[in-house]
ZADO-1210 file (C-alpha; in nm, 4 decimals, padded with zeros to 6 digits):
<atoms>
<atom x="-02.7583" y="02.9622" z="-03.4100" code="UNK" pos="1"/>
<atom x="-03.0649" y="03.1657" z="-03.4915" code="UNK" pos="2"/>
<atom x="-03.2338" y="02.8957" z="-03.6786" code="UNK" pos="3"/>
<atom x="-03.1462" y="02.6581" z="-03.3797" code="UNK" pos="4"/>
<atom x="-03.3617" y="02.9384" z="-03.1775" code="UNK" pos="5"/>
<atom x="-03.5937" y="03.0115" z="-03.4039" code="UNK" pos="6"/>
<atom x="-03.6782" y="02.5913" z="-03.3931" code="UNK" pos="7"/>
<atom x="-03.6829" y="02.5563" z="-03.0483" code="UNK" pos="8"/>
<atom x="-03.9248" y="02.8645" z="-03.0583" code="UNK" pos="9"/>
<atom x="-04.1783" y="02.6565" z="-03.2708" code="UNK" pos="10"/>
<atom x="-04.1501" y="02.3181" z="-03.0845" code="UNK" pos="11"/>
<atom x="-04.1999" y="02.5207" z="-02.7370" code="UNK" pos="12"/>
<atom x="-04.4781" y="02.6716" z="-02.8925" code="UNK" pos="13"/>
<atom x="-04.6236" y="02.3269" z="-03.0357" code="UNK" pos="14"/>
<atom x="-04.5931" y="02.1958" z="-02.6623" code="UNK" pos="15"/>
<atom x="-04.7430" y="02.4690" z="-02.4667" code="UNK" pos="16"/>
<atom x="-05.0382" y="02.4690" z="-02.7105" code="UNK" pos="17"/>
<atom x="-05.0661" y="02.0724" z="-02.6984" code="UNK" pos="18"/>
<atom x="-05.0852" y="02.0974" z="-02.3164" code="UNK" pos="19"/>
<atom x="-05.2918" y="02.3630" z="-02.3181" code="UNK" pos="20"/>
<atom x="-05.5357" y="02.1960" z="-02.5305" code="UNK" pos="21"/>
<atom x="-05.5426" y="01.8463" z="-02.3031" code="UNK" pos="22"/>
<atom x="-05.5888" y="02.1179" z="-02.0350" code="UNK" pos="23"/>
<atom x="-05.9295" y="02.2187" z="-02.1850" code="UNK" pos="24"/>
<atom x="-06.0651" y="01.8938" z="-02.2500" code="UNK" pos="25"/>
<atom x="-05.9907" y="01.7751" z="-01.9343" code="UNK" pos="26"/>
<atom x="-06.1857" y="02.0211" z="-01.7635" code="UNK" pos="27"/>
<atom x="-06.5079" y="02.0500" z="-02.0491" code="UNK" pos="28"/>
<atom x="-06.4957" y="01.6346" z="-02.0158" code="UNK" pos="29"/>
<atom x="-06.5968" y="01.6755" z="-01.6668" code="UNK" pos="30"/>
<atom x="-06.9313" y="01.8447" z="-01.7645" code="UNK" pos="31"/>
<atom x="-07.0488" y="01.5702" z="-01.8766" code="UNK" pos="32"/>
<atom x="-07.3354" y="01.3902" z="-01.6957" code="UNK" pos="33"/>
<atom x="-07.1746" y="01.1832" z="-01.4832" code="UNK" pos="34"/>
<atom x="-07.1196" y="00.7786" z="-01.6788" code="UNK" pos="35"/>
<atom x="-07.1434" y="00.6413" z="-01.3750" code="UNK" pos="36"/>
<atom x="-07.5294" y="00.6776" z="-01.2987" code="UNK" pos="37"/>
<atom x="-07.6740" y="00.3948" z="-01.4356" code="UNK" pos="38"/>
<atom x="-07.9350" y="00.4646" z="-01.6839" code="UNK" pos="39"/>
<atom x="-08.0772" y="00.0693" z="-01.7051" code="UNK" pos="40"/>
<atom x="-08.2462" y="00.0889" z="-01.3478" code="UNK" pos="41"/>
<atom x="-08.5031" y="00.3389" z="-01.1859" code="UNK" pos="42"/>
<atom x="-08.3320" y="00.6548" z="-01.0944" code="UNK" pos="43"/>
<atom x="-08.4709" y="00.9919" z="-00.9345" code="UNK" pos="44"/>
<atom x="-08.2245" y="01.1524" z="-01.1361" code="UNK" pos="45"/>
<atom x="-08.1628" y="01.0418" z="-01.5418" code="UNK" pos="46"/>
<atom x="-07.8862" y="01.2424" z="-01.7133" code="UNK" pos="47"/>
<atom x="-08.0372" y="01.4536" z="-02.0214" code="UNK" pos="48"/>
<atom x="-07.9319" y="01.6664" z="-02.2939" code="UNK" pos="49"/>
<atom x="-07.9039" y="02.0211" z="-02.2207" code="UNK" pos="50"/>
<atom x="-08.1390" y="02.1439" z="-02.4336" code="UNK" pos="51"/>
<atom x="-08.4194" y="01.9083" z="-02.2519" code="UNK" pos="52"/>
<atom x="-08.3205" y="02.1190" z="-01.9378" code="UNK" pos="53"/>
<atom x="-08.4719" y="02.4239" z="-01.7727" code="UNK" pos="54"/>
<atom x="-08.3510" y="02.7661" z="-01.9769" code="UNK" pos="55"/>
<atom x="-08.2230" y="02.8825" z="-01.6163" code="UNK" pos="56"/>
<atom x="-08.0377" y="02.5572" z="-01.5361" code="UNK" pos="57"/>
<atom x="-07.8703" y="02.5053" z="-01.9031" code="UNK" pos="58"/>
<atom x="-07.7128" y="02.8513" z="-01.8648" code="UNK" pos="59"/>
<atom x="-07.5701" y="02.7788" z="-01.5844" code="UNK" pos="60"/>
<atom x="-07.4146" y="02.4389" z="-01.7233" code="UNK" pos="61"/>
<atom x="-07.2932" y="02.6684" z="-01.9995" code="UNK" pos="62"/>
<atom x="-07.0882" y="02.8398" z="-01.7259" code="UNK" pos="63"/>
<atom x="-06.9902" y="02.5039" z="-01.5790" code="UNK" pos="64"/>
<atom x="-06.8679" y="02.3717" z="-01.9109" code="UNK" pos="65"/>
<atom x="-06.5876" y="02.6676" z="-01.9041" code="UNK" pos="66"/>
<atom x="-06.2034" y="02.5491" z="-01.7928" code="UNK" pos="67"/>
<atom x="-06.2020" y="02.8775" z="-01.5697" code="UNK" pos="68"/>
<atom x="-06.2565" y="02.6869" z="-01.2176" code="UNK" pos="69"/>
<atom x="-06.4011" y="03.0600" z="-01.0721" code="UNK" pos="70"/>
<atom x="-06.6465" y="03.0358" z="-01.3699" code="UNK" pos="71"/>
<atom x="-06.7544" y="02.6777" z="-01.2439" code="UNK" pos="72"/>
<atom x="-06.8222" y="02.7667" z="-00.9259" code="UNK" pos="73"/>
<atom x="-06.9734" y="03.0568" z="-00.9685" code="UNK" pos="74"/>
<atom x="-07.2303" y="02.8287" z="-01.1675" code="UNK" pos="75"/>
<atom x="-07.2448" y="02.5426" z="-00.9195" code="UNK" pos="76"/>
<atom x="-07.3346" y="02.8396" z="-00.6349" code="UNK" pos="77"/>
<atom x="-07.6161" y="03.0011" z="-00.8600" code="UNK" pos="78"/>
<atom x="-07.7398" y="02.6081" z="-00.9021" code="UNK" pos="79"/>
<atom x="-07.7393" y="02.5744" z="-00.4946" code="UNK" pos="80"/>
<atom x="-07.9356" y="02.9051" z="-00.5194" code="UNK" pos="81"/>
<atom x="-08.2283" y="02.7700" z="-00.6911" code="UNK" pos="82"/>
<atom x="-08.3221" y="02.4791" z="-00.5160" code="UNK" pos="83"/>
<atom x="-08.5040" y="02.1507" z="-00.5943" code="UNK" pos="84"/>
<atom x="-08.4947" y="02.3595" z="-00.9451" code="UNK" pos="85"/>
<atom x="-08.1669" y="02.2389" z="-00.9876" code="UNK" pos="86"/>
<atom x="-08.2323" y="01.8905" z="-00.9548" code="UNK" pos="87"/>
<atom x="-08.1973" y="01.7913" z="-01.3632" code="UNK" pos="88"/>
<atom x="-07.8180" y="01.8911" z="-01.2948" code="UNK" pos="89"/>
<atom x="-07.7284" y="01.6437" z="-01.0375" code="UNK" pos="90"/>
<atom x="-07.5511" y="01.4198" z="-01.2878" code="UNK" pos="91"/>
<atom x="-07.3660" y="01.7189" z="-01.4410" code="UNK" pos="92"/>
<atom x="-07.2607" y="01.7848" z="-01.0554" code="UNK" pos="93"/>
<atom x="-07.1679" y="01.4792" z="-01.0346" code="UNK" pos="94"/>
<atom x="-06.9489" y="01.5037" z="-01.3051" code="UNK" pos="95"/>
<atom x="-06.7609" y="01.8216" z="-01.1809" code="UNK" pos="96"/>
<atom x="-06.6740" y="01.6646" z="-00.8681" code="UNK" pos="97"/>
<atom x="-06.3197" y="01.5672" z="-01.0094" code="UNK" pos="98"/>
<atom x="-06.2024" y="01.9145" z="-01.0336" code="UNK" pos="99"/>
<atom x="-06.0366" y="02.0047" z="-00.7188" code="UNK" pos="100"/>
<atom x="-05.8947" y="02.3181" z="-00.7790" code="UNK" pos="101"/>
<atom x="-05.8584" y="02.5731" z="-00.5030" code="UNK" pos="102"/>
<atom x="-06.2007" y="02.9166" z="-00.5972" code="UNK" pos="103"/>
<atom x="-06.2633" y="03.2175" z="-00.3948" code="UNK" pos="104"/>
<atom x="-06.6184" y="03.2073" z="-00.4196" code="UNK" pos="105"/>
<atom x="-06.9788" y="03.4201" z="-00.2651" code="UNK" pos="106"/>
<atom x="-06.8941" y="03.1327" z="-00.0154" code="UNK" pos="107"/>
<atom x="-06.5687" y="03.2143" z="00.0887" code="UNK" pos="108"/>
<atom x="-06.2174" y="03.0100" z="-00.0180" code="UNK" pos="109"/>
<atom x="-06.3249" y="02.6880" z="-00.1033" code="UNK" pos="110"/>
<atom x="-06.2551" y="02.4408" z="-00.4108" code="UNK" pos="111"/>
<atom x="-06.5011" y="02.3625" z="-00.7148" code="UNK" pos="112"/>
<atom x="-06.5761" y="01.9634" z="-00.6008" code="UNK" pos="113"/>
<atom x="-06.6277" y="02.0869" z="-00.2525" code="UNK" pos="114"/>
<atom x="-06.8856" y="02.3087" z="-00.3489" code="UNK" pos="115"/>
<atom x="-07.0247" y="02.0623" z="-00.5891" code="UNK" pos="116"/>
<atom x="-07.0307" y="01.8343" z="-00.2944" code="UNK" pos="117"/>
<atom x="-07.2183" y="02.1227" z="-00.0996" code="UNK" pos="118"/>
<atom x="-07.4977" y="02.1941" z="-00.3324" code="UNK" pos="119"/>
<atom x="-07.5462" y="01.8302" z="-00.3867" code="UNK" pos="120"/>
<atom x="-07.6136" y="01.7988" z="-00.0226" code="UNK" pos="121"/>
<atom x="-07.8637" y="02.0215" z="-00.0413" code="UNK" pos="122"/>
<atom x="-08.0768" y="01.8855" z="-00.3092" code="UNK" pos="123"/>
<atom x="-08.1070" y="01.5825" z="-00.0621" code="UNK" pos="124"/>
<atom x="-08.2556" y="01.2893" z="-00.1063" code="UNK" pos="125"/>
<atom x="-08.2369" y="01.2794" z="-00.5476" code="UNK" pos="126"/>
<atom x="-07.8865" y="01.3805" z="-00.5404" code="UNK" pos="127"/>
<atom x="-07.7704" y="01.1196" z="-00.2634" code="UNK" pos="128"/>
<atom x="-07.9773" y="00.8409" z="-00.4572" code="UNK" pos="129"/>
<atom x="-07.7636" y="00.9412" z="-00.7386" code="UNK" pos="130"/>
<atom x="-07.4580" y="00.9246" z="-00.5790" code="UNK" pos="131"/>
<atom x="-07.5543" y="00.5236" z="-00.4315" code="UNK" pos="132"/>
<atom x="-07.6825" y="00.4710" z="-00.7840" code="UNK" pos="133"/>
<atom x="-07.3217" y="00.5506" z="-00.9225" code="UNK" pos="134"/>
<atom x="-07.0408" y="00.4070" z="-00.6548" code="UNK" pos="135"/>
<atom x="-07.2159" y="00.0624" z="-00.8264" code="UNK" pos="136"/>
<atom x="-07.0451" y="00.1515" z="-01.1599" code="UNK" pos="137"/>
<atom x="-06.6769" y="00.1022" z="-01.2672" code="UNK" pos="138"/>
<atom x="-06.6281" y="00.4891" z="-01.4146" code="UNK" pos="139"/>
<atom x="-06.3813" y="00.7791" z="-01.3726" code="UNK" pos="140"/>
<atom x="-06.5865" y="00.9488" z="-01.1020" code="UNK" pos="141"/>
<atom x="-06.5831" y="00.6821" z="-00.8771" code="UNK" pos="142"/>
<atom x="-06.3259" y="00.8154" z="-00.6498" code="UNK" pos="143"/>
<atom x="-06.4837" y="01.1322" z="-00.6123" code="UNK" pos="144"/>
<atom x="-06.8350" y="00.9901" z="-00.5724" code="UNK" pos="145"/>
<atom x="-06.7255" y="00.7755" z="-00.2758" code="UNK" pos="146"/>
<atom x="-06.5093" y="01.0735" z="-00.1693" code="UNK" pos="147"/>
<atom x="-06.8052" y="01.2800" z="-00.2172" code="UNK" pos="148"/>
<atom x="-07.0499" y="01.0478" z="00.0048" code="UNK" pos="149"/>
<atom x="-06.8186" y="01.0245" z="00.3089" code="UNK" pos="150"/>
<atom x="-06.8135" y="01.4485" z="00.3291" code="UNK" pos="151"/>
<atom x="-07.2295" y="01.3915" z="00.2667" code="UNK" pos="152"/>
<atom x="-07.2497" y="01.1261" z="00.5725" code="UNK" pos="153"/>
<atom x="-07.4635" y="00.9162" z="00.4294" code="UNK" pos="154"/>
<atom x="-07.4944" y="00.5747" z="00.6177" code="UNK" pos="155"/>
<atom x="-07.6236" y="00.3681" z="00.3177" code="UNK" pos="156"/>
<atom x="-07.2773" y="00.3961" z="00.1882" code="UNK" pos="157"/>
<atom x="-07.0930" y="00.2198" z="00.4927" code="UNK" pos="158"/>
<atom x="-07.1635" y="-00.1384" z="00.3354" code="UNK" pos="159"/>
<atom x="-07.0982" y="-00.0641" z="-00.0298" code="UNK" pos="160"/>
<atom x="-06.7607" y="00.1250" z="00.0543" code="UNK" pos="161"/>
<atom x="-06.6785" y="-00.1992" z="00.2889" code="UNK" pos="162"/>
<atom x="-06.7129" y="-00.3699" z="-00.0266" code="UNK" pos="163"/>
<atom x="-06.4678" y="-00.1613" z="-00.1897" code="UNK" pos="164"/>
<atom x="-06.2397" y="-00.1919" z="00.0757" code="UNK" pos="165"/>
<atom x="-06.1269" y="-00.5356" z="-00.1118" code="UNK" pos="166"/>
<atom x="-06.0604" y="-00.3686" z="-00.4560" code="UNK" pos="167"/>
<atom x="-05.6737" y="-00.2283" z="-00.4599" code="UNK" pos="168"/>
<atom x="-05.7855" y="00.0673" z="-00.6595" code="UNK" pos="169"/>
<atom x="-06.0079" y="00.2409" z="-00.4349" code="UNK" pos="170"/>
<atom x="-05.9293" y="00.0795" z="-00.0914" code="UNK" pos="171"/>
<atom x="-05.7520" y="00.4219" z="00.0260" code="UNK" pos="172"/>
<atom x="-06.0444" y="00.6188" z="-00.1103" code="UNK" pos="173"/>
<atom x="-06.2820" y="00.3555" z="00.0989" code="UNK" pos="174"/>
<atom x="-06.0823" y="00.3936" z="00.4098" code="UNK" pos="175"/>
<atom x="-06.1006" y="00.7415" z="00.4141" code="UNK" pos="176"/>
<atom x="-06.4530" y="00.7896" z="00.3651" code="UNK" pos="177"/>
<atom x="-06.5432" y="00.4913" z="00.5860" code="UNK" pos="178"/>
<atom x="-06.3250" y="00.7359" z="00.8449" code="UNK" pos="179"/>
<atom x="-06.5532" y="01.0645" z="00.7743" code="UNK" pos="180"/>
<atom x="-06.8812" y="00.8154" z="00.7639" code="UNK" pos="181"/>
<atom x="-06.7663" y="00.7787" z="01.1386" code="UNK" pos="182"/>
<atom x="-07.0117" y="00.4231" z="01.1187" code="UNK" pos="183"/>
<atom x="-06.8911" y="00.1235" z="01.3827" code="UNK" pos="184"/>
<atom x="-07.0112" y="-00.1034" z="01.1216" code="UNK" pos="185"/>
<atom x="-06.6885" y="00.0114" z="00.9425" code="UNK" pos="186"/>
<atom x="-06.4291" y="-00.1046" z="01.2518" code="UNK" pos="187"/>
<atom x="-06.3991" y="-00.4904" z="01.2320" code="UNK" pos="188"/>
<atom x="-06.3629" y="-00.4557" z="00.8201" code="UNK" pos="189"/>
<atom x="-06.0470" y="-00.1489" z="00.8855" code="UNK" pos="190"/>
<atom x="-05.9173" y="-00.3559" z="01.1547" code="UNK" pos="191"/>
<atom x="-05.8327" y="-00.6506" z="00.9235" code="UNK" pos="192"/>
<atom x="-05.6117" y="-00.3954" z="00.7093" code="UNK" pos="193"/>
<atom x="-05.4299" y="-00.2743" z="01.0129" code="UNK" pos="194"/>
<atom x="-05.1998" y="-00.5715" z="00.9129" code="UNK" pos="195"/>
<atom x="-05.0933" y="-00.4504" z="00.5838" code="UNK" pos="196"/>
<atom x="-04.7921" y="-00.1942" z="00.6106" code="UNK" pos="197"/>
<atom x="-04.9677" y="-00.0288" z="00.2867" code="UNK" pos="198"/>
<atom x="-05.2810" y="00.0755" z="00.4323" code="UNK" pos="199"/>
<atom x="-05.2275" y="00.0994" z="00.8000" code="UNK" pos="200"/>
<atom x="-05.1401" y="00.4762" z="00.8849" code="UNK" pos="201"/>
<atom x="-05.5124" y="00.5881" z="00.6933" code="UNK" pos="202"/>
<atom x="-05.7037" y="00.2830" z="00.8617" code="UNK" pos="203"/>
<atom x="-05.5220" y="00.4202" z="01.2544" code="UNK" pos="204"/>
<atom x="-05.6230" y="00.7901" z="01.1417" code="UNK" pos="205"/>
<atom x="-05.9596" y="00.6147" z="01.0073" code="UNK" pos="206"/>
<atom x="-06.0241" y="00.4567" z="01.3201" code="UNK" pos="207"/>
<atom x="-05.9359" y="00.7249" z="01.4999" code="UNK" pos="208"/>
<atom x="-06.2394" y="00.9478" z="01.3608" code="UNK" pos="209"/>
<atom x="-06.5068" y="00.6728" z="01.4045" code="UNK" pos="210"/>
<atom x="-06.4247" y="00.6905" z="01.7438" code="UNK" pos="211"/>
<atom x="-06.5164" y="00.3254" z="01.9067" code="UNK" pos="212"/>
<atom x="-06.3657" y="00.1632" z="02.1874" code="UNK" pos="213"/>
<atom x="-06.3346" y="-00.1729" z="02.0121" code="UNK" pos="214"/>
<atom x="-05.9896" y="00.0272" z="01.8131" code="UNK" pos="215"/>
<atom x="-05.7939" y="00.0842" z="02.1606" code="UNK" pos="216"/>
<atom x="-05.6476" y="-00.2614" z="02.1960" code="UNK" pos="217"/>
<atom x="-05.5556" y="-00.3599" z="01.8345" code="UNK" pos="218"/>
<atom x="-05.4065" y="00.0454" z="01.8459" code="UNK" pos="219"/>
<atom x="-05.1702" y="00.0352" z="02.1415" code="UNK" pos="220"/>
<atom x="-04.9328" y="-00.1961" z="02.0158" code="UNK" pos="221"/>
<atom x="-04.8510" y="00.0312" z="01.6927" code="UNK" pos="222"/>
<atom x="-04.7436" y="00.3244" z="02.0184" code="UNK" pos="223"/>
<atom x="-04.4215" y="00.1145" z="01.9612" code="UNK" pos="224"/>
<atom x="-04.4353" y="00.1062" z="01.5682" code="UNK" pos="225"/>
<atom x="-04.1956" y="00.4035" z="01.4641" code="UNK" pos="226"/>
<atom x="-04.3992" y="00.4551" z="01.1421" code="UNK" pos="227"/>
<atom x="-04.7067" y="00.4737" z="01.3221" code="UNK" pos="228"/>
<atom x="-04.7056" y="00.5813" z="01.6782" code="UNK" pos="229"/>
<atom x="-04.7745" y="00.9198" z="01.5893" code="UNK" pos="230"/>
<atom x="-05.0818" y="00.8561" z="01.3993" code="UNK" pos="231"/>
<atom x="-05.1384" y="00.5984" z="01.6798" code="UNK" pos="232"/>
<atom x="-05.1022" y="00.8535" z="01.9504" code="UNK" pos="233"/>
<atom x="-05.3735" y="01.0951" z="01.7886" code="UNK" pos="234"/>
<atom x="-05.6330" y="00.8527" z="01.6790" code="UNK" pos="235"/>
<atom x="-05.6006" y="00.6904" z="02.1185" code="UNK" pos="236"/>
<atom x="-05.6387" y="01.0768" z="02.2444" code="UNK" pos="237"/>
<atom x="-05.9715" y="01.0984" z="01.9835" code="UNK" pos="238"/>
<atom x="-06.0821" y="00.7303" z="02.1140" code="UNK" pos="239"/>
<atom x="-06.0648" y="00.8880" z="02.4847" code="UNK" pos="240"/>
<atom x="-06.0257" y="00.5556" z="02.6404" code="UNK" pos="241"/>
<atom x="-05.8331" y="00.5167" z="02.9605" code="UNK" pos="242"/>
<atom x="-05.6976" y="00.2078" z="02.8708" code="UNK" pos="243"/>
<atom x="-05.4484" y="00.4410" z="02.6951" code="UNK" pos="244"/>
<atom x="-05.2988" y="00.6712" z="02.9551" code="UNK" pos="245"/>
<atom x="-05.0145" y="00.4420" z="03.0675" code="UNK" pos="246"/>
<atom x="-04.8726" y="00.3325" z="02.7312" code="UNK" pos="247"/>
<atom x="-04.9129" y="00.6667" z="02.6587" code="UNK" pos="248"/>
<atom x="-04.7346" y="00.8215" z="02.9424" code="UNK" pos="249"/>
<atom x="-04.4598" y="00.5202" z="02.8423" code="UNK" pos="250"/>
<atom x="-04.4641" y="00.6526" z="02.4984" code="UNK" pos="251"/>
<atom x="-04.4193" y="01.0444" z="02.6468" code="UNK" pos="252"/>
<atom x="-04.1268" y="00.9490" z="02.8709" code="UNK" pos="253"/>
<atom x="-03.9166" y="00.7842" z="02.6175" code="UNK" pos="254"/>
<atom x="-03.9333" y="01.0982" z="02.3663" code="UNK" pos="255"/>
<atom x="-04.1357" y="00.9064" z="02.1009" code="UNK" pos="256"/>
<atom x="-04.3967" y="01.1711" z="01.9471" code="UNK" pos="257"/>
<atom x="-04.4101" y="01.4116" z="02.2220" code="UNK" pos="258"/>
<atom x="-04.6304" y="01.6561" z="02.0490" code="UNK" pos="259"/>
<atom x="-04.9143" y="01.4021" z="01.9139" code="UNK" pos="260"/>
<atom x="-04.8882" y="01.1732" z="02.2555" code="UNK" pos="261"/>
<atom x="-04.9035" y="01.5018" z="02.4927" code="UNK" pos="262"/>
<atom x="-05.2041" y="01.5942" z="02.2316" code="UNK" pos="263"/>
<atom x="-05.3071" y="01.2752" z="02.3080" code="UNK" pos="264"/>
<atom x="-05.2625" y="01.2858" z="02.6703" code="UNK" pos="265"/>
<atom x="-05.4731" y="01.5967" z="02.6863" code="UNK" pos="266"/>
<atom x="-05.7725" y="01.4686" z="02.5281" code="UNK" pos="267"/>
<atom x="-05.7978" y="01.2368" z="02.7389" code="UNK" pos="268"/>
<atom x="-05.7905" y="01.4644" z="03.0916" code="UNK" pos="269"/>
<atom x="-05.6403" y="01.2283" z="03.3231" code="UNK" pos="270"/>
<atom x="-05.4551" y="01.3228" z="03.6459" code="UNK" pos="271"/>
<atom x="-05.1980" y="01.0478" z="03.6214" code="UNK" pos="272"/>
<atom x="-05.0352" y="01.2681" z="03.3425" code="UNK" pos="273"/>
<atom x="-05.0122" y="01.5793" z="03.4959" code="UNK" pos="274"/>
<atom x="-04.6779" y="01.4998" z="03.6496" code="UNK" pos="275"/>
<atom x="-04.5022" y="01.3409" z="03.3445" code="UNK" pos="276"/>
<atom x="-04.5984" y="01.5848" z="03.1159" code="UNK" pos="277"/>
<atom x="-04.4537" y="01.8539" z="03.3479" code="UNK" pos="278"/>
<atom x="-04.1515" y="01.6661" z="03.3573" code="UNK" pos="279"/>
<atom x="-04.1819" y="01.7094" z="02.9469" code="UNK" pos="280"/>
<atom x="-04.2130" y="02.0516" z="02.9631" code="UNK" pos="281"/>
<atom x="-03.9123" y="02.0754" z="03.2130" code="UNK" pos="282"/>
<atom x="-03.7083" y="01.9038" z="03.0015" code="UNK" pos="283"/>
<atom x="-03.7961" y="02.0191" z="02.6281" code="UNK" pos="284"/>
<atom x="-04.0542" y="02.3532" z="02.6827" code="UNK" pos="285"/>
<atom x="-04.2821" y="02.1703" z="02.5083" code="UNK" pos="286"/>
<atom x="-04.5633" y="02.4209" z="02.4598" code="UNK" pos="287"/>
<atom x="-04.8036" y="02.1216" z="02.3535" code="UNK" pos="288"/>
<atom x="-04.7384" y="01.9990" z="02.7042" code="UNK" pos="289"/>
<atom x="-04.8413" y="02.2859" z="02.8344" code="UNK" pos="290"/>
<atom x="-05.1798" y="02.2895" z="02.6374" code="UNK" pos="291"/>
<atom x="-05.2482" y="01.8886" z="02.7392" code="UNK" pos="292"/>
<atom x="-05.1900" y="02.0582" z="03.1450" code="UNK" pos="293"/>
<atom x="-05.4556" y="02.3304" z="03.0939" code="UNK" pos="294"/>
<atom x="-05.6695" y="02.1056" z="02.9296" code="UNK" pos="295"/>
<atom x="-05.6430" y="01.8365" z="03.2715" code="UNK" pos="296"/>
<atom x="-05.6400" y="02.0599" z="03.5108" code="UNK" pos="297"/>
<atom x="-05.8424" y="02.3867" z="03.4042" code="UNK" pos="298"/>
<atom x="-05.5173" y="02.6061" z="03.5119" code="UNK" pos="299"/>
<atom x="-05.3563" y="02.8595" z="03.3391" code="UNK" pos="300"/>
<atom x="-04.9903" y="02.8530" z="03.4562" code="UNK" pos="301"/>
<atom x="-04.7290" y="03.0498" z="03.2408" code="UNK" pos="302"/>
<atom x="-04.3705" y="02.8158" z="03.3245" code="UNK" pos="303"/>
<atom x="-04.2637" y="02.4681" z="03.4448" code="UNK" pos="304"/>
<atom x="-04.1474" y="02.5985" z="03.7296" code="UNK" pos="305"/>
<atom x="-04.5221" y="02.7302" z="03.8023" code="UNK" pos="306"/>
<atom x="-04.6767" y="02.4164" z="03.7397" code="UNK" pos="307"/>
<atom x="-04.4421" y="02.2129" z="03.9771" code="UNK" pos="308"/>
<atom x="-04.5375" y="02.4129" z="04.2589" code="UNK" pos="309"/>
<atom x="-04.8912" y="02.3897" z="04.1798" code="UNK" pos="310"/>
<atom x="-04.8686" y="02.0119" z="04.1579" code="UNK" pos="311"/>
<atom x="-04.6882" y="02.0416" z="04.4779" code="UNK" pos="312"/>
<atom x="-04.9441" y="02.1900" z="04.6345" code="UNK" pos="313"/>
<atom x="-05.2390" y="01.9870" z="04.4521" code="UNK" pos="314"/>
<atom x="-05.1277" y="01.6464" z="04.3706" code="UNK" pos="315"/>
<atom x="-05.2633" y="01.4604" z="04.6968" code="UNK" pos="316"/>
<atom x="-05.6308" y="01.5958" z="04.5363" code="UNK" pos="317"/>
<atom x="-05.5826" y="01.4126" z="04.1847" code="UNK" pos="318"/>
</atoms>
């Protein structure tokens, strides 16, 4: 029994230490200058060695190359700090925007590829040349980098992540960032995916956030779609189109969603759903209901029995 144990013991120990390892090199890998910055055409950035970079900058890589994610951002702040200095370590940036674990930083609670994100942004124009430089190569940081361009809004990456739309791999990373881009060059290209059952919800919450009118029609339908009326409901009330109110109102009466379409419902301020969503919060107390009225009407009222008598009293004005 005890040498069972004491086995068990060693094997445990060979594991932890195994994973522990892959751990590390996971993390010191994504120090690396970024592969996916093509080094065969001009660049404002080229990735170097670290001893070819400034004394100030290389320590701070040092700190980056740790597998403590406070360490890394602590370095990737103290980069931000010094400015166009910093501009040698875009690819090394670049390369850290993979790690998405959760830092309480100078900054506040953030993670390490958000901040990376964040100082990259600020280095402007060299560090978003990079990052168009790089969505052109097939490398492990392609995700992030087209991840990384939608939080940056930067239009010159609406037609290249269009592209990308086509590639299985990275369409749901395309569709997302084509969403935070907020472009209309991006709606006719999302709409033709609004067929497929494995990309629709993220192209309706995509569409949603670019906000153009041209996504109301091709949306309502899906208000009858189980699996997407709720992501339907939210992406009509950001669209603010009034084409929306009545199958909305529909979709309110007949229970579907009631929290996303009276979200919905509220966005969109009009008077012809003040009475159904008091019926709402009659029937369920539906304190999102209740929000959508105060956002219509500009009252405060506290019950359902309040805003009945109010709409009594108001409804031949509306």
């Amino acid at each position: 029994m005890c040498d069972h144990t004491h086995r068990w013991r060693i094997i445990s120990f060979f594991i932890v230490s195994v994973a522990l390892l892959g751990y590390q090199v996971v993390y010191a890998q994504q120090l690396k200058p970024s592969s996916t910055i093509p080094q065969d055409k001009p660049s404002p950035v080229k990735a170097k060695k670290l001893s070819e970079l400034p004394t100030a900058v290389r320590e701070e890589l040092d700190r980056l190359a740790s597998d403590d994610a406070g360490k890394r951002a602590t370095a990737i702040v103290s980069l931000a700090e010094m400015g166009q200095e910093a501009i040698p370590a875009i690819p090394f940036l670049i390369g850290a925007l993979g790690d998405s674990r959760e830092v309480f930083s100078l900054k506040g609670r953030s993670t390490v590829n958000n901040l990376a994100v964040q100082t990259l942004e600020n280095l402007g124009e060299p560090a978003r040349q990079s990052l168009l430089d790089a969505i052109q190569a097939e490398n492990r940081d392609r995700e992030w980098i087209m991840w990384a361009l939608g939080k940056m809004k930067e239009p010159r990456a609406v037609e290249p992540l269009i592209h990308l739309l086509s590639d299985e791999k990275l369409c749901v990373v395309a569709i997302h960032s084509l969403g935070e881009l907020g472009d209309p060059r991006a709606v006719e290209p999302l709409l033709h995916l609004l067929s497929d059952e494995n990309y629709r919800s993220r192209v309706v919450i995509a569409l949603g956030d670019i906000g153009d009118p041209r996504a109301v029609e091709p949306l309502l339908p899906l208000l009858s779609n189980k699996n997407d009326r709720g992501n339907a409901a939210i992406a009509l009330g950001k669209l603010k189109d009034p084409r929306a109110v009545e199958p909305l109102i529909a979709a309110l009466k007949a229970g579907y969603y009631e929290y996303q379409v009276a979200e919905a419902l509220g966005h969109l301020k009009d008077p012809r759903a003040i009475e159904p969503l008091i019926d709402a919060l009659k029937n369920s107390n539906m304190n999102r209901a209740q929000d959508a009225l105060k956002e219509i009407t500009g009252q405060d009222l506290s019950t359902s029995d309040d805003w009945s008598r109010w709409w009594e009293q108001n409804k031949k004005t509306k």
